[in-house]
N, C-alpha and C positions, 0 to 999 in steps of 0.2 A: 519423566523428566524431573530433574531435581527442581525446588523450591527456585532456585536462585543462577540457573543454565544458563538465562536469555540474559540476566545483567553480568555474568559471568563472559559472553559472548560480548556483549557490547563494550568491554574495559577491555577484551583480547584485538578486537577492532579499533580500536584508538578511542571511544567515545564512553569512557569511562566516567563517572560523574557530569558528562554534560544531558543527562535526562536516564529516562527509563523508558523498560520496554513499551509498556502501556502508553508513556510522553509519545515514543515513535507511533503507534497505533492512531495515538488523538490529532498529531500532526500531517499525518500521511492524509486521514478524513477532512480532516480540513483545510486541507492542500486543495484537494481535487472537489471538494464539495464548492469553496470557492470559487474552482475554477468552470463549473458550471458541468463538471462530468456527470457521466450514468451513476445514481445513488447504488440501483442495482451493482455497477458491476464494482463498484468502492466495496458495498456491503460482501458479496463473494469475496472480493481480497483479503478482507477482515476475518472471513470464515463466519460472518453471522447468520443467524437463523431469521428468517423473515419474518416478522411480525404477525403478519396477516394470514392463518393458517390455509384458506381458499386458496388466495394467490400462490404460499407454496408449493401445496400441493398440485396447480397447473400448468405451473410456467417452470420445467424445468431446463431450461436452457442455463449452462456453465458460463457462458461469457466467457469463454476459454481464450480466443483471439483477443477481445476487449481487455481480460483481466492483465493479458501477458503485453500489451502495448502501455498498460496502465501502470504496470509494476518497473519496465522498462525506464518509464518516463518519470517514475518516481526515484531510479538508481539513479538514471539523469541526473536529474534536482540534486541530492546528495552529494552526488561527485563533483557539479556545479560549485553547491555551497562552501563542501573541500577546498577544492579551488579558490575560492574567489570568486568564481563567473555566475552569470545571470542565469536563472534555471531555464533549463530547455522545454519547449511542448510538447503536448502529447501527440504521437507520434506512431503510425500502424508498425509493428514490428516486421521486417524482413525475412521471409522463407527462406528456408536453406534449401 
């Protein structure tokens, strides 16, 4: 991926000069860190590596269900702040 994709991406999406990728990164963490969510499953959204090498290597649970209610709930927020409107909760994602 090019140097300069993701801010290339975010000025194609309307949000050109209102921050950077990494600004979304910092804000998404402390949206939900805030708001008392799993560190765990923020840290997998983010793609980080776990600190604690023990702990990685025992706990490999994806947070798959967790990650995709989380991410959901953070389109929410955004679409929200778009709008106008109050952000919304996190919220279990619907099975199809």
């Amino acid at each position: 991926m090019a140097g300069r994709s993701l801010n290339a991406l975010m000025e194609r999406l309307g949000c050109g000069g209102d921050g950077t990728p990494h600004g979304m990164r910092a804000a998404f963490s402390t949206h939900f860190n805030a708001a008392g969510a799993n560190v765990d499953v923020i840290e997998h959204c983010l793609a980080h590596v776990p600190a604690n090498r023990v702990r990685a290597a025992y706990n490999r649970h994806a947070y798959r269900d967790e990650r995709a209610a989380m991410l959901q709930a953070w389109a929410d927020h955004l679409d929200g702040q778009r709008s106008g409107a109050r952000a919304g909760t996190l919220r279990r994602r619907r099975r199809p």
